[in-house]
C-alpha positions as CSV (number, residue, x, y, z in Angstrom):
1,X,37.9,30.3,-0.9
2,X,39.0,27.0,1.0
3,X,37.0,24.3,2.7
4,X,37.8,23.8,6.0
5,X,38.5,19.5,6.5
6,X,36.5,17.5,8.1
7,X,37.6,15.1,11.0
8,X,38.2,12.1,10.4
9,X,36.0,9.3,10.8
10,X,37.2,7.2,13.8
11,X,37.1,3.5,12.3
12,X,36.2,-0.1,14.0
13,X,40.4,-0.3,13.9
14,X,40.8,3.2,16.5
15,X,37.7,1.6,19.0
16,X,40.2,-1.6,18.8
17,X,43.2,0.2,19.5
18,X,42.4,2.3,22.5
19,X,39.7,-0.3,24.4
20,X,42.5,-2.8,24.1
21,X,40.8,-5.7,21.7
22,X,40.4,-7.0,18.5
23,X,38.7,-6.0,15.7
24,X,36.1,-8.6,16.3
25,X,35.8,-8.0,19.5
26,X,34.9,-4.5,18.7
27,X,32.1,-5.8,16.5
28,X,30.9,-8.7,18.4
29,X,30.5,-6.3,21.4
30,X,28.4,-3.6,19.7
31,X,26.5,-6.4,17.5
32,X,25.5,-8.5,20.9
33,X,27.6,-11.7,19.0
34,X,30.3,-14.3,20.4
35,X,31.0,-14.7,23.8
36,X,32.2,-10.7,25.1
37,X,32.3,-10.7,28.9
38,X,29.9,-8.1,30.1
39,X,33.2,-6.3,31.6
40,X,34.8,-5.7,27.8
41,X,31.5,-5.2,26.2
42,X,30.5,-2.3,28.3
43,X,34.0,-0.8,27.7
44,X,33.9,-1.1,23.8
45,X,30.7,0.6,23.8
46,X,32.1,3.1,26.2
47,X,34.9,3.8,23.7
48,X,32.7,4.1,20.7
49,X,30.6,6.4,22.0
50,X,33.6,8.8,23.2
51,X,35.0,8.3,19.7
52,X,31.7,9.4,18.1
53,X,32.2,5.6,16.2
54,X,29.5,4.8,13.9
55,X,29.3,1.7,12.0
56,X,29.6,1.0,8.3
57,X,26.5,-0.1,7.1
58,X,27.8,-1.3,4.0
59,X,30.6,-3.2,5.4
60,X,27.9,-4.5,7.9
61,X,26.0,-5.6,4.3
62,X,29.3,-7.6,3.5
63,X,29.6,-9.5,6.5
64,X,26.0,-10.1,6.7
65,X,25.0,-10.4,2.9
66,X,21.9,-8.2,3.3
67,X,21.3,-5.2,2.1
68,X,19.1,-4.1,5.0
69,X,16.9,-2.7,2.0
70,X,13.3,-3.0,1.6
71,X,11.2,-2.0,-1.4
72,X,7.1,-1.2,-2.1
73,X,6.6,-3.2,-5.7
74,X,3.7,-3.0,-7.9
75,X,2.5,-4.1,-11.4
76,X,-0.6,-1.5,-11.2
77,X,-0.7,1.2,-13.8
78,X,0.8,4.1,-12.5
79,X,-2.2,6.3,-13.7
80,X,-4.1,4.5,-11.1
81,X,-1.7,4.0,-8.4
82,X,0.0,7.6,-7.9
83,X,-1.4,9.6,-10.9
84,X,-0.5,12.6,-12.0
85,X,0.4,14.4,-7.9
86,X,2.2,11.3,-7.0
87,X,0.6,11.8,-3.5
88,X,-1.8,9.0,-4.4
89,X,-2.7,5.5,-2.7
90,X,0.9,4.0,-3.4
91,X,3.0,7.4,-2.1
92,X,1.2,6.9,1.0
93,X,1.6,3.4,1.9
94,X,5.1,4.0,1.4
95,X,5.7,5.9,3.7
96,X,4.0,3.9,6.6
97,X,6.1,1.2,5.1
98,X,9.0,3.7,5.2
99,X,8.6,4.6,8.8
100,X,8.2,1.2,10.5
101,X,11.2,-0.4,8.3
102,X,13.4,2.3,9.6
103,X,12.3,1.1,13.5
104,X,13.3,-2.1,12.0
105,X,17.0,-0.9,10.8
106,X,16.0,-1.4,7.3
107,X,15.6,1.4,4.7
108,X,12.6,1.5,2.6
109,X,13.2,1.8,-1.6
110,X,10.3,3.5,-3.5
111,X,10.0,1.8,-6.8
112,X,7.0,3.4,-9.0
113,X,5.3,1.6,-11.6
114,X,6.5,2.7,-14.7
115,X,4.9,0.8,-17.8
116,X,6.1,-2.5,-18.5
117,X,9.5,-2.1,-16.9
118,X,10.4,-4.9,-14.0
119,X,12.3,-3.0,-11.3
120,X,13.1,-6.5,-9.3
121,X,16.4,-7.2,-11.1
122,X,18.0,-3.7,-10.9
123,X,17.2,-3.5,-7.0
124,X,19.6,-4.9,-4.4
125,X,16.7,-6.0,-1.3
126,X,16.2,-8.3,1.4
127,X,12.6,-8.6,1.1
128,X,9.6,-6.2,-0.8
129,X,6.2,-5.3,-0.1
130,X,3.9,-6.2,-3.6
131,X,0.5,-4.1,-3.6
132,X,-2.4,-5.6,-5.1
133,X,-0.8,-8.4,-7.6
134,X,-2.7,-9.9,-9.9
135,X,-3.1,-13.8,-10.0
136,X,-0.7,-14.2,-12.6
137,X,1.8,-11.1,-11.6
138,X,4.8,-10.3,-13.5
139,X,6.8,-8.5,-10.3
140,X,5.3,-11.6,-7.9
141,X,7.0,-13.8,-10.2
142,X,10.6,-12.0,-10.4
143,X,10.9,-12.3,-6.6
144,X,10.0,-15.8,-6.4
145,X,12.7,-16.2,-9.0
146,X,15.5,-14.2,-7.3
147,X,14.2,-16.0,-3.5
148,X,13.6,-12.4,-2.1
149,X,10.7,-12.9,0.6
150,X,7.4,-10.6,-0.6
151,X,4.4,-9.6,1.6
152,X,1.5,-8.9,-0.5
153,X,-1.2,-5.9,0.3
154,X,-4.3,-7.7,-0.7
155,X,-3.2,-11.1,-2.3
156,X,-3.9,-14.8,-1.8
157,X,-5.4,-15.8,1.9
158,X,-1.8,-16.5,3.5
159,X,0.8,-15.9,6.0
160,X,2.3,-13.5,3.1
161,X,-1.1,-11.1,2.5
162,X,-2.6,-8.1,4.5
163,X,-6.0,-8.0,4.2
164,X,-7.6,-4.5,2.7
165,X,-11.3,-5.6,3.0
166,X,-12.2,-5.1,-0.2
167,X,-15.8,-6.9,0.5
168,X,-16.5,-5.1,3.6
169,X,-15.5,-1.7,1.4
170,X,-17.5,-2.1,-1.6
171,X,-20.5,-3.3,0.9
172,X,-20.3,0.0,2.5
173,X,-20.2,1.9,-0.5
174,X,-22.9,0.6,-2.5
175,X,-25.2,0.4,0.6
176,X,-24.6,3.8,1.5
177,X,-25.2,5.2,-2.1
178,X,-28.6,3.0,-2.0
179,X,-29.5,4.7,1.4
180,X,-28.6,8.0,0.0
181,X,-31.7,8.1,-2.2
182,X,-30.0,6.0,-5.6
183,X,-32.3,3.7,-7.7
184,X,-30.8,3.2,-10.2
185,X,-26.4,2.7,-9.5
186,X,-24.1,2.3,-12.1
187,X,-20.7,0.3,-11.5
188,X,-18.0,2.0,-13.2
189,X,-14.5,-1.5,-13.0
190,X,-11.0,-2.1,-14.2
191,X,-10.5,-4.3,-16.5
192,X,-8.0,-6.0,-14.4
193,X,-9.0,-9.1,-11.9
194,X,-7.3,-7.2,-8.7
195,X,-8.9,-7.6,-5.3
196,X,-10.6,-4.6,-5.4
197,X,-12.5,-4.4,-8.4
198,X,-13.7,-8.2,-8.3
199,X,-14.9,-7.7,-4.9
200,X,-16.9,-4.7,-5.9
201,X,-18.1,-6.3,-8.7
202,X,-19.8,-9.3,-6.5
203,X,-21.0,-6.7,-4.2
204,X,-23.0,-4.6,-6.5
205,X,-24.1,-7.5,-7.9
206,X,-25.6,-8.9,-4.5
207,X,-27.0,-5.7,-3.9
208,X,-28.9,-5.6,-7.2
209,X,-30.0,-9.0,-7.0
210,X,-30.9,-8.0,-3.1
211,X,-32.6,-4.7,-3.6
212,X,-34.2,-5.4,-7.7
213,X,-32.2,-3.2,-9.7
214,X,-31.2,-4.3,-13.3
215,X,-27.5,-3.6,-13.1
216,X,-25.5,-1.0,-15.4
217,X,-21.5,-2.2,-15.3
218,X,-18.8,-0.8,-17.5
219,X,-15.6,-1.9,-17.6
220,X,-12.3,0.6,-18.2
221,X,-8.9,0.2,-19.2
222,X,-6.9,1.0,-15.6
223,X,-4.0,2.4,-17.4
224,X,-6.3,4.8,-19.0
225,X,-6.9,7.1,-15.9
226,X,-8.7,9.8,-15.9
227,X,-9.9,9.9,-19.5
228,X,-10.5,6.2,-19.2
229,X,-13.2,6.5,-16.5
230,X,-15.0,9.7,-17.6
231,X,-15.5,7.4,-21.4
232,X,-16.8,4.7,-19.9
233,X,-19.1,7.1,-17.4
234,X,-20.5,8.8,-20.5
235,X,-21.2,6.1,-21.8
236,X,-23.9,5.1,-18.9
237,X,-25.2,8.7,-18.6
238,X,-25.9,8.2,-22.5
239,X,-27.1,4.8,-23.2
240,X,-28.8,4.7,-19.5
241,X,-29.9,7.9,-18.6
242,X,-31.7,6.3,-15.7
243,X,-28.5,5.7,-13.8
244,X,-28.7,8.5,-11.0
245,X,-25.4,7.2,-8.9
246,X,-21.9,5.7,-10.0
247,X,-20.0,2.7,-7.6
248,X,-16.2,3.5,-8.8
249,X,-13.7,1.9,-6.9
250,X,-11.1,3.8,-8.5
251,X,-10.8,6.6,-7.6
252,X,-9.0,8.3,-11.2
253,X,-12.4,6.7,-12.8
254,X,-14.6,8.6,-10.5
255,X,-13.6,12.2,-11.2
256,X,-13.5,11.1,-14.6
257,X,-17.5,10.2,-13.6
258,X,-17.5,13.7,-12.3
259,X,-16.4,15.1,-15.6
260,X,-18.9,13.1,-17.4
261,X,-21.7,14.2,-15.1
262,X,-21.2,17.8,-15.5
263,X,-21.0,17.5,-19.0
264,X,-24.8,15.5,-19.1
265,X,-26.0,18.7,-17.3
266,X,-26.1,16.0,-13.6
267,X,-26.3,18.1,-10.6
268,X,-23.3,15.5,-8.8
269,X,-24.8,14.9,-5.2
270,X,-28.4,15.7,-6.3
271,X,-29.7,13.9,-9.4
272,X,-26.2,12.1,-9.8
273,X,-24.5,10.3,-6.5
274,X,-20.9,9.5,-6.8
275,X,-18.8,7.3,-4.3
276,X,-15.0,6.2,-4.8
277,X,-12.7,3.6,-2.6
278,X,-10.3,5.4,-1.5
279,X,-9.6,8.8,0.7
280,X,-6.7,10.1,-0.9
281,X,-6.1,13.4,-2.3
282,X,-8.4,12.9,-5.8
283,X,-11.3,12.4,-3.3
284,X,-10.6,15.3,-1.5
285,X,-10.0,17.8,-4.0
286,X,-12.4,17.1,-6.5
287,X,-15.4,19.3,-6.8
288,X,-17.8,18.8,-5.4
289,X,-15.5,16.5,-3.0
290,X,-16.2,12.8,-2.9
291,X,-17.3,10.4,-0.7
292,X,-14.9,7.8,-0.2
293,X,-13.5,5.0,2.9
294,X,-10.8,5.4,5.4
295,X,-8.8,2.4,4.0
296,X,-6.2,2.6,7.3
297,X,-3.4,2.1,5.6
298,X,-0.8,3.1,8.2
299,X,-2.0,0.5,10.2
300,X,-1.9,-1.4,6.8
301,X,1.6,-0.9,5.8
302,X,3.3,-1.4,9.6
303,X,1.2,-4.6,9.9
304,X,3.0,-5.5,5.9
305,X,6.4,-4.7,7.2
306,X,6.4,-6.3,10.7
307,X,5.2,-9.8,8.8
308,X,7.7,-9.4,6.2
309,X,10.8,-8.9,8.4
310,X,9.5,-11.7,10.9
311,X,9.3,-14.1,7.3
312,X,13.3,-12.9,6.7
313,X,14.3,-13.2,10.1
314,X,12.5,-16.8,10.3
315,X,10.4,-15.7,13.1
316,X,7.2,-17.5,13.4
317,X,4.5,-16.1,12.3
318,X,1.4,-15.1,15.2
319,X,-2.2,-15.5,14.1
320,X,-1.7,-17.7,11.5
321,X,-3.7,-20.7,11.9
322,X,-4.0,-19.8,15.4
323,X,-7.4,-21.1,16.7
324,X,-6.4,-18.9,19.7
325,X,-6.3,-15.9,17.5
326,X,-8.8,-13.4,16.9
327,X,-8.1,-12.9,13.5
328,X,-10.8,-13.9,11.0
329,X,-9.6,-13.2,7.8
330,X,-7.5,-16.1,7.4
331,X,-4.4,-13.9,6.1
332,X,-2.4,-13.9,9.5
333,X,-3.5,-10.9,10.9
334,X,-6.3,-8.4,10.4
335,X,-5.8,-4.6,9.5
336,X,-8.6,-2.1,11.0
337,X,-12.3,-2.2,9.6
338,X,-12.7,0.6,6.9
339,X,-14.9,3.2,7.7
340,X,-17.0,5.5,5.7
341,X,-15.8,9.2,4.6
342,X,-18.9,11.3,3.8
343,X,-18.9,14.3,1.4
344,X,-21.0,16.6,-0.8
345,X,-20.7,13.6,-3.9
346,X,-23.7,11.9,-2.1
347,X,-25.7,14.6,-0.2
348,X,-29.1,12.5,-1.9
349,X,-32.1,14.5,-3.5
350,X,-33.1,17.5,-2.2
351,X,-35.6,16.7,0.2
């Protein structure tokens, strides 16, 4: 059975030919460059839209030597950052990255963690969003190396980080499992020195320091997952079986805690509180379901890309050392305040 052939493309050579011009002409016109009277630019464009003309991005690419590619980096485990769904924290800032790169004519490259493996120098981008590097990060490093511009999610105080209020997050989450009836909190940590878990660290300390509690930390390989968090949860429940709540900022740790709890014989959101960092779909769908914080993250990862294609484009950067600005943060911008996502993890002692 034949195919039937598909027309032919029309190229930047048959717009030329039948509005009269060059070749550059052609692309100066439709790219708003040189100096096209008005007259012969509205012309060209008339002919390439009766042609059905589009432009070759690659060949664009050549002329321009961009790639008009973006990518979302990370060094995190990928047990913690997408786990075993993929539909985790770092599949869903991608595709708020995705969507406003696209508005920006870029396309947006998902790159996974995946072990040890470096994805910089296989990748062919103009610039990358890097969530949550570490102070000494492999991936941060590469593209420093290479001269690709990065925007970090969570980072050093700069023009190149958007804020996640980690401090304001773990604040609310300890406070609220303290007014939820808890005497007695646990903190369940990565091992690693990321934004997130230092910030809870320092917060649950406060708090302990603040309300009198002798604190109960235990620290957890992040690249353990699931099996990591519920080990180091038993562990608590065993050698403190005082501890009636768990802090867990990741969220794979904390229905590993669930795990654990059930296990100990805990009623989780009666004699056992649990509350996690992020709302994603491990919060959601664990039973009982957890309590967990609204992180914003598409206003997050539109805020990431709009800095990072300002830094490639050389555009200056607004609220940056701006005493005019309103932004406090002191990273060039400020994301949306967090807010707190209630569930059955925390319903308190039966009154």
């Amino acid at each position: 059975m034949g195919t039937a052939s598909r027309p032919q493309r029309a190229t930047i050579a048959d717009v030329a030919r039948e509005a009269g011009v060059s070749r550059t002409t052609v692309s100066h016109a439709l790219n708003g460059l040189g100096k096209v009277n008005s007259e012969t630019r509205d012309k060209v464009k008339d002919v390439a839209a009766r042609l059905n003309y589009r432009p070759s991005v690659r060949a664009q690419g050549l002329r321009s030597g961009r790639s008009q590619a973006l990518a979302l980096l990370s060094s995190m485990p990928s047990a913690v950052s997408a786990g075993p769904s993929q539909l985790g924290f770092f599949t869903e800032l991608a595709m708020g990255c995705a969507r406003t790169a696209l508005l920006k004519g870029y396309v947006f490259v998902l790159a996974p963690p995946e072990g040890d493996n470096n994805p910089v120098d296989r990748l062919d981008i103009d610039g990358a969003i890097l969530l949550e590097p570490t102070a000494d990060d492999p991936i941060a490093a590469s593209l420093s190396d290479r001269d690709i511009p990065f925007v970090a999610i969570d980072g050093p105080a700069d023009e190149r980080t958007v804020d996640l209020h980690h401090t304001q997050t773990a604040e609310l989450l300890i406070t609220h499992l303290l007014t939820s009836g808890a005497k007695h909190p646990a903190l369940v940590v990565g091992t690693s020195v990321r934004g997130s878990q230092t910030a809870a660290r320092a917060a649950y300390l406060a708090a302990a320091e603040r309300e009198g509690f002798d604190p109960i930390i235990a620290e957890a390989d992040e690249g353990g997952g699931e099996d990591a968090g519920f080990r180091a949860s038993e562990s608590i429940l065993a050698e403190h079986p005082e501890a009636d709540a768990f802090f867990i900022p990741i969220d794979t740790f904390a229905t590993g805690a669930v795990r654990a709890g059930a296990q100990a014989g805990r009623v989780i959101g009666r004699d056992l509180l649990i509350a996690t960092r992020y709302d994603g779909l491990r919060a959601r769908t664990s039973v009982p379901p957890l309590t967990a914080v609204h992180l914003g993250l598409d206003e997050i990862s539109s805020q990431a890309i709009e800095r990072l294609v300002a830094i490639i484009d050389g555009s200056p950067q607004t609220g940056v050392d701006d005493p005019t600005s309103d932004d406090l943060s002191g990273t060039g911008g400020s994301s949306a305040a967090p807010t707190l996502v209630i569930r059955e993890s925390t319903a308190g002692p039966a009154k």
